[in-house]
N, C-alpha and C positions, 0 to 999 in steps of 0.2 A: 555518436552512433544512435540510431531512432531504432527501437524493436518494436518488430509487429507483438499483434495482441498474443496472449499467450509464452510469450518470451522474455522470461523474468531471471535476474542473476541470484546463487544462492542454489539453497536443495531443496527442489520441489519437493514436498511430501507427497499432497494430496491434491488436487484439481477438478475443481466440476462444474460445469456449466448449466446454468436455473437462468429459464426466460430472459435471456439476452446482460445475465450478468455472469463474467466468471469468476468463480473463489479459488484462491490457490492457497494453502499452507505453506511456508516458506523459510528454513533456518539457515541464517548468515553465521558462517563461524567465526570466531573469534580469531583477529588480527585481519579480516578479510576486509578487502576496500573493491568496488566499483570505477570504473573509469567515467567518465562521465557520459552520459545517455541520456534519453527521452524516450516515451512510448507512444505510442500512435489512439490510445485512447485512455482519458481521463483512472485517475485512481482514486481509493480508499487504500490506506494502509493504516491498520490496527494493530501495534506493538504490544505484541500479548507477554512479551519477555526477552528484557536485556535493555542494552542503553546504546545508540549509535548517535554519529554527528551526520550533518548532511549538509551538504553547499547544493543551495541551487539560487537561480535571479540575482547574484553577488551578494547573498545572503550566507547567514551559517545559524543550523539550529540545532539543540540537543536535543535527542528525542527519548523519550522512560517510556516504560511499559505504561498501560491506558491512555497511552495516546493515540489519538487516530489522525491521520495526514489525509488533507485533499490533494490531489494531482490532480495539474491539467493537463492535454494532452500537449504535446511535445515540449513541456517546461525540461529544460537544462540539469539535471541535477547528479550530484554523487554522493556516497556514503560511504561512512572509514567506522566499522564495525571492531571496536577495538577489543578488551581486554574479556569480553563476554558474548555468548554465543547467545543471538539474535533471533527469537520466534514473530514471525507475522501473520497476520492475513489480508491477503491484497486481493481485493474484487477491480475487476477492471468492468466499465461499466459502458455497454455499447449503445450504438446512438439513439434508439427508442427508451430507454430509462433516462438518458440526458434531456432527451424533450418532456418526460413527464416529469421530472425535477424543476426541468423551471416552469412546468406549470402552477409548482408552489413555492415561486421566486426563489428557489435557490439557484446555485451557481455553483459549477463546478469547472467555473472556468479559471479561476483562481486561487494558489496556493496556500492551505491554511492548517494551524496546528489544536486540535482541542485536547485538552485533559479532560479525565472522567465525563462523567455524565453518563451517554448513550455508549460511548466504548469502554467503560464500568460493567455496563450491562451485560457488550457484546463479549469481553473477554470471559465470561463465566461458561462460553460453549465451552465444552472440552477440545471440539476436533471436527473438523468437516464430518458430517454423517456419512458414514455406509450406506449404500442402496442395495437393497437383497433382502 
């Protein structure tokens, strides 16, 4: 199943859209599994809290809190959110940010796992901002 942008499994908390990227707050509860899907444009996901697995490209990864996932867009994947309820943040990044990324050879055409570093950083937000 492919979902358009904006259509994410799990409890939406929060959602906002900033110059062509949108950020979603997202908690997977515990024992909850995804069917397997794709989205129709490229990810970030930032594991701000808990521990999930994920099958995608006949791969299998474990993912911990401070990790942040690349998605490409329509990559294959599912998640089995087992014993711990699962906070993210998933920016879905539309096609004018794609082009000015690989203006500085990155790639977000290919799926990838980082520990710490820059989503060290990013998980000390507390919460998508209020506007008001």
């Amino acid at each position: 199943m492919k979902l358009p942008p904006g259509k994410l499994y799990g409890r939406n908390l929060k959602t906002r859209e900033v110059a062509g990227l949108r950020l979603a707050e997202v908690v997977y509860p515990a024992g909850y599994q995804t069917p397997e899907h794709s989205h129709d444009l490229p990810q970030l996901c930032l594991v701000r809290k808990g521990i999930f697995a994920e099958v995608y490209d006949r791969k299998r990864r474990e993912v911990r809190p401070l990790s942040l996932i690349t998605r490409p867009a329509g990559e294959r994947h599912a998640q089995r959110f087992r014993e711990w309820e699962v906070h993210c943040l998933i920016v879905e990044v539309e096609t004018g940010w794609q082009e000015r990324v690989r203006e500085h050879q990155v790639s977000l055409d290919h799926s990838a796992a980082f520990h710490g570093g820059l989503s060290v950083w990013l998980a000390t937000i507390p919460r998508i901002p209020n506007r008001g």
